[in-house]
C-alpha positions as CSV (number, residue, x, y, z in Angstrom):
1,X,0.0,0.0,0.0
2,X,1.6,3.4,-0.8
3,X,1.6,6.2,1.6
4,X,-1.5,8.3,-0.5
5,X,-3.5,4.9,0.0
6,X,-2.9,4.7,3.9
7,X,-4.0,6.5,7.1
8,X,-0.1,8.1,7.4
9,X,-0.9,10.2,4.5
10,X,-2.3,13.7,4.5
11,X,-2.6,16.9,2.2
12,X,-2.5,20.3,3.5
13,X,-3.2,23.1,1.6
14,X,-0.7,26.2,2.7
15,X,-1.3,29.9,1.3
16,X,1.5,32.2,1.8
17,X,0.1,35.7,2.1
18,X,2.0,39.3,2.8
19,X,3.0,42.5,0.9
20,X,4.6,42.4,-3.0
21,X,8.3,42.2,-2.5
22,X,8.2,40.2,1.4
23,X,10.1,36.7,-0.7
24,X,6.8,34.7,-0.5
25,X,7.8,33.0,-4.3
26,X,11.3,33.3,-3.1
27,X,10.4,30.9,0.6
28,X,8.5,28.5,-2.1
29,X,11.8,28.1,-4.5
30,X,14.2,27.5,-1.8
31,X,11.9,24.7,0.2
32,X,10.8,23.3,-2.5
33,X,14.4,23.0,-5.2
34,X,16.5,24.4,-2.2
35,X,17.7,27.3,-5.2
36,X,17.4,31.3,-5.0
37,X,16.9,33.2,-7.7
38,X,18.5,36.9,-6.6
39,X,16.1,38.3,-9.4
40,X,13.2,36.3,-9.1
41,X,9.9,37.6,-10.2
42,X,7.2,39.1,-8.1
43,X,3.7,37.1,-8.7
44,X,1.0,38.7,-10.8
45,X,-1.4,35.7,-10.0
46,X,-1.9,32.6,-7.4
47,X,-0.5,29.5,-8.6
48,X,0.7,26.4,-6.3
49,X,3.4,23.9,-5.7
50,X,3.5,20.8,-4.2
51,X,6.3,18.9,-2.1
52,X,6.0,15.7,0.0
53,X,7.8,15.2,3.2
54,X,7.9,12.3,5.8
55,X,7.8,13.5,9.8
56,X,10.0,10.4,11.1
57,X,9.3,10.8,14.6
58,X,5.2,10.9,14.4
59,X,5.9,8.4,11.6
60,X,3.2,10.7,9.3
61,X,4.1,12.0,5.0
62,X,2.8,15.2,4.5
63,X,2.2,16.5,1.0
64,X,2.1,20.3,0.6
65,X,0.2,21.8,-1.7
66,X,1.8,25.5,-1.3
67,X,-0.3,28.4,-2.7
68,X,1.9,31.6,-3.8
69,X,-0.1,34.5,-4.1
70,X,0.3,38.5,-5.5
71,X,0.7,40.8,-3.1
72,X,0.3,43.9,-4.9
73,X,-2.6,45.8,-4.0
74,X,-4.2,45.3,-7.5
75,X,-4.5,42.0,-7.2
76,X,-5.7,41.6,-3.1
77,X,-9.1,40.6,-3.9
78,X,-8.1,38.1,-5.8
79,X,-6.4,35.9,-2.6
80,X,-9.6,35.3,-0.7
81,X,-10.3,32.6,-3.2
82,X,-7.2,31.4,-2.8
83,X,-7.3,31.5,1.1
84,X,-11.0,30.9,1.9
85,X,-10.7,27.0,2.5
86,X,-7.0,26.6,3.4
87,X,-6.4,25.2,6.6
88,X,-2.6,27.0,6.9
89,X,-2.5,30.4,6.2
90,X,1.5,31.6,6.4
91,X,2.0,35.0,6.8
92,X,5.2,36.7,5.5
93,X,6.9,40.3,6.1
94,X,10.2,41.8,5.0
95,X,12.4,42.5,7.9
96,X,13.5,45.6,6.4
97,X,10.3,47.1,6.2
98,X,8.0,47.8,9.2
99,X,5.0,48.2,6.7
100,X,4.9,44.9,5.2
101,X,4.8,43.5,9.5
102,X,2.2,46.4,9.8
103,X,0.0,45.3,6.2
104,X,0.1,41.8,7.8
105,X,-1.5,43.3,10.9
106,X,-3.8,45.5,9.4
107,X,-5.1,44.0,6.6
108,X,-4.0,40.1,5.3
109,X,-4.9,39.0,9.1
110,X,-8.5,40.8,9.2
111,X,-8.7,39.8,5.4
112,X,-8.6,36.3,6.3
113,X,-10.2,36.5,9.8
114,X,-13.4,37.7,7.5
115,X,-13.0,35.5,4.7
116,X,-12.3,32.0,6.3
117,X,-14.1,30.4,8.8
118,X,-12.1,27.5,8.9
119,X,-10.0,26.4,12.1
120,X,-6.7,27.6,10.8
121,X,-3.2,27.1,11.8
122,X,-1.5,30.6,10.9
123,X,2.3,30.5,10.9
124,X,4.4,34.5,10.9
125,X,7.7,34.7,8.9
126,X,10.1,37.3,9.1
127,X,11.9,36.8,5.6
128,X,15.2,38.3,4.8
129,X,17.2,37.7,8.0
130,X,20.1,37.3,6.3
131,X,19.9,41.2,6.4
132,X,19.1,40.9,10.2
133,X,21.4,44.6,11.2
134,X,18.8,46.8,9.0
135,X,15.8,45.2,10.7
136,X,12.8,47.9,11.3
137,X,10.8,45.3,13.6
138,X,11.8,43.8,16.8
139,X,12.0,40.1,17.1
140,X,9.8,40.3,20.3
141,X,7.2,42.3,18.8
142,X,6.6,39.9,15.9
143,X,6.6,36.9,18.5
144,X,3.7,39.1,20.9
145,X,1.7,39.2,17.8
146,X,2.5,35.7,16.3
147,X,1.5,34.6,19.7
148,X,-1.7,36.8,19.4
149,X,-3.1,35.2,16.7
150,X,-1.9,31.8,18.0
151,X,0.5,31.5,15.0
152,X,3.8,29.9,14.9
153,X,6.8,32.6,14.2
154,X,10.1,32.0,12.5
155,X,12.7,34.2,11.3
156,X,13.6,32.8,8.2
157,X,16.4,33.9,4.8
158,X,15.1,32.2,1.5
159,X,18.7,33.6,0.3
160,X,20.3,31.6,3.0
161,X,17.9,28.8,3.5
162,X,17.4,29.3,7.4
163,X,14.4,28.8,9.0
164,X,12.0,27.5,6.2
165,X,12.5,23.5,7.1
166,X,11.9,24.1,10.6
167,X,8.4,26.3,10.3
168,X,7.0,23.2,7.6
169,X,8.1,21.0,10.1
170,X,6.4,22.7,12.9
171,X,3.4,23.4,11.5
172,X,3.1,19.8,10.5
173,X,3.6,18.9,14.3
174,X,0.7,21.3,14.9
175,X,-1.9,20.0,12.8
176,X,-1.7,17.1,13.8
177,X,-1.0,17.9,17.6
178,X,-2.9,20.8,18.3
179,X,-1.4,20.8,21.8
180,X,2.1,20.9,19.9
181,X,4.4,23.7,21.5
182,X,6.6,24.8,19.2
183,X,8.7,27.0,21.5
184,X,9.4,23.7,23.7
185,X,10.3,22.0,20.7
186,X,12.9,24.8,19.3
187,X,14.4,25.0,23.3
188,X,14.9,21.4,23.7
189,X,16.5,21.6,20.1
190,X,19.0,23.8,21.3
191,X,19.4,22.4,24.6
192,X,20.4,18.6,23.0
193,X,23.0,20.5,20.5
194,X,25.0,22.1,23.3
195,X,24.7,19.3,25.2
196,X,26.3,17.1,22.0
197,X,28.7,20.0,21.5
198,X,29.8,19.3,25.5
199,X,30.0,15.7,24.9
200,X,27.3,15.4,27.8
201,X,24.6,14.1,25.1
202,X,25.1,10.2,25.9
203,X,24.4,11.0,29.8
204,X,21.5,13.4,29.5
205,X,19.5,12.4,26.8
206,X,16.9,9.3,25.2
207,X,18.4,7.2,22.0
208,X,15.6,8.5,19.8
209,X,16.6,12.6,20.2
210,X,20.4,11.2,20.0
211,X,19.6,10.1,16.7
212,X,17.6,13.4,15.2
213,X,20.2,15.8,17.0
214,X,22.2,15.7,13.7
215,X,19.2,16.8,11.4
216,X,17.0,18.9,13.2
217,X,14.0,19.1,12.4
218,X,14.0,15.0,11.3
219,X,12.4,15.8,8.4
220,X,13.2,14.2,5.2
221,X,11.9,15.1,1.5
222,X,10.8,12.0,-0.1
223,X,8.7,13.1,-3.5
224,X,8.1,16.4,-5.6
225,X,4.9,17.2,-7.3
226,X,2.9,19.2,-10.2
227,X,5.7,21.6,-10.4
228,X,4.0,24.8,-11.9
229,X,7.4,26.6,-14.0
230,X,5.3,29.5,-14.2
231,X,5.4,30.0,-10.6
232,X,9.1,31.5,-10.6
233,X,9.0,32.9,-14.3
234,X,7.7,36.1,-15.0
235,X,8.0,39.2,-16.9
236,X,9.1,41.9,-14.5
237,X,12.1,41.0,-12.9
238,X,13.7,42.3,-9.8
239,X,15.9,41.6,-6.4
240,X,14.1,39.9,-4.3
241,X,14.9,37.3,-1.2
């Protein structure tokens, strides 16, 4: 029996929302091909990607269909169709620009809030962290909000590939655990790698988080699917990350 015909097998439907310019496509590329494209295009329309992955330790493959949406203003009416049934809504910012965390505040969040009445897990990305020293918003003040809305937050750099891996993976531990506590998860994390880097992990710690230690989150990618090309070509290009 493959892992679409059996009870381990689930598909989530994620829509990344946030302001033109915040590295929504940019997040997609590099989870999905693990490229970056400095001059990717921004999206004139909603188009979707999908990636399989197997959560070892709950012993559950997840396939992804990930929505990519325009976040120019022209086109905001068009999400709602997009985002009306989806179950994980992902909300992105630039770091480097205290209006796109304000926008997400102010208008994707109440947008959504209106629009969907499902019981949705809502993640909060800070994109760009690889530019971390020009930041306009303060890590806490993202977290208070995340927090707020019940969302997960992660900092994350689709230039640099950090944090993207961990969110998917924590929002996967969500859905299916809505009792999952991400922030328990991320300090035990980095609890067990100092301990390894001490050479106290054998003494402290169980066999089973010995063995993920090395590849945090133990998440593996297993099979890509319906790969839309369209979704990082475009006519107007410019930096992005």
């Amino acid at each position: 029996m493959s892992d679409e015909e059996g009870e381990n097998f689930t598909e989530l439907k994620v829509v990344l929302l946030g302001d033109s310019g915040v590295g929504k496509s940019s997040i997609i590329k590099q989870y999905v091909t693990h490229s970056f494209d400095t001059e990717i295009s921004s999206s004139i329309s909603s188009k979707y990607i999908s990636k399989e992955v197997k959560i070892e330790d709950i012993n559950k493959t997840v396939k992804f269909n990930i929505w990519d949406t325009a976040g120019q203003e022209r086109y905001r009416s068009l999400a709602k169709i997009f985002y009306k049934d989806a179950p994980i809504i992902i909300f992105v910012y630039d770091i480097e620009y205290k209006s796109t965390f304000e926008s997400l505040k102010n208008y994707w969040y109440q947008e959504v809030k209106n629009n969907n009445t499902s019981n949705i897990i809502f993640g909060v990305i800070g994109n760009k962290y690889d530019l971390y020293l020009k930041s306009q918003i303060e890590e806490n003040e993202a977290i208070e909000w995340a927090d707020s809305i019940g969302g997960i937050f992660q900092l994350t750099s689709a230039k640099s590939n950090i944090g993207i891996d961990l969110l998917f993976y924590n929002i996967a531990k969500k859905y299916f655990d809505p009792n999952f506590d991400y922030k328990k998860e991320d300090q035990k994390a980095k609890e067990l790698y100092e301990m390894k880097k001490e050479g106290k992990i054998k003494k402290k710690i169980k066999k089973n988080d010995e063995e993920n230690i090395d590849n945090f989150p133990p998440v593996h990618t297993i099979k890509l699917k319906k790969i839309d090309n369209d979704i990082f070509d475009g006519q107007k290009k410019r930096k992005c990350c």
